[in-house]
C-alpha positions as CSV (number, residue, x, y, z in Angstrom):
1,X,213.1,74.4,-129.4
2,X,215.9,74.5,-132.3
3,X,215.9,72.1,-135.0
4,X,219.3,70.6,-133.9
5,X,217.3,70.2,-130.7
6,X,214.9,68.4,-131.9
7,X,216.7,65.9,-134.0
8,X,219.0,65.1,-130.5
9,X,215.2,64.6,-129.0
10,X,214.5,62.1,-131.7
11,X,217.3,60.5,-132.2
12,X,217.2,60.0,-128.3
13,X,213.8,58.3,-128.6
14,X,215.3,56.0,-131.0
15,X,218.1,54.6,-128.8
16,X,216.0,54.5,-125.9
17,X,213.6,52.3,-128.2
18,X,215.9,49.8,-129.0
19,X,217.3,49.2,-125.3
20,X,220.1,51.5,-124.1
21,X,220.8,52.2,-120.9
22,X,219.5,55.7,-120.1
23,X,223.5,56.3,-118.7
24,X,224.4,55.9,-122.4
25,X,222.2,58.4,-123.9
26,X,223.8,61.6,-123.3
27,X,227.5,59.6,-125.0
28,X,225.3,59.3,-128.2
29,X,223.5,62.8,-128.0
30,X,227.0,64.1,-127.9
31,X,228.4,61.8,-130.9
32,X,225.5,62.7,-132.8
33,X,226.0,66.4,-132.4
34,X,229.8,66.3,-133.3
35,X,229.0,64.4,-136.2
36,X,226.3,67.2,-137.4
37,X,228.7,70.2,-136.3
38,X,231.2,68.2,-138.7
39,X,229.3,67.6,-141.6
40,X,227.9,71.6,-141.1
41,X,231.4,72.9,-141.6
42,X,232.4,70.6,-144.7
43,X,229.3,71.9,-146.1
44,X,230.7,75.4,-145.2
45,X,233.7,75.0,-146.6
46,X,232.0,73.7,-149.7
47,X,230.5,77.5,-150.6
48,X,232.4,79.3,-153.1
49,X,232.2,83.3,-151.7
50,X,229.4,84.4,-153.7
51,X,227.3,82.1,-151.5
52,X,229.3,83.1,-148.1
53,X,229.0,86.3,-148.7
54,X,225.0,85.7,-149.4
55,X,224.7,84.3,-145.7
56,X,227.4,87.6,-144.2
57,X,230.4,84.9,-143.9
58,X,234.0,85.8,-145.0
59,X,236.0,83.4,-146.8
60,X,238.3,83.1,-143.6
61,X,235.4,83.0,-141.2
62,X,234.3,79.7,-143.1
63,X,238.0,78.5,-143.4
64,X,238.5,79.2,-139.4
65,X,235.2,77.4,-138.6
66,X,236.0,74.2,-140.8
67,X,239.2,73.9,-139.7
68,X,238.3,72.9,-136.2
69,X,238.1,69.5,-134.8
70,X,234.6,68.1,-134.4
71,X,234.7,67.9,-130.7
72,X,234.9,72.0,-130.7
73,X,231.9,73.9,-130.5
């Protein structure tokens, strides 16, 4: 199971917790993981290209990926 996996799996426990409707769940497991894909490619963006290139990511590989709307995968 992938970290990002298992913070949807908590973060689902919470909502169910505090008395959503299980129909709901999947809305926020979806809002929650755009939100996280979004903050991940500011943070990309963020690196200056000694980092980048530390990780094997071009300059405009991290430009492409943090230029796309949240909703993309």
């Amino acid at each position: 199971m992938t970290t990002q996996t298992k913070q949807l799996n908590l973060q689902a426990s919470n909502i169910r917790s505090i008395g959503f409707k299980p129909r709901l769940l999947p809305v926020f497991q979806w809002l929650y993981a755009a939100y996280e894909r979004q903050r991940q490619r500011q943070a990309l963006l963020k690196l200056d290209d000694r980092l980048l290139s530390d990780i094997g990511v071009s300059r405009a590989d991290a430009d492409n990926e943090g230029s796309k709307p949240f909703w993309k995968e």
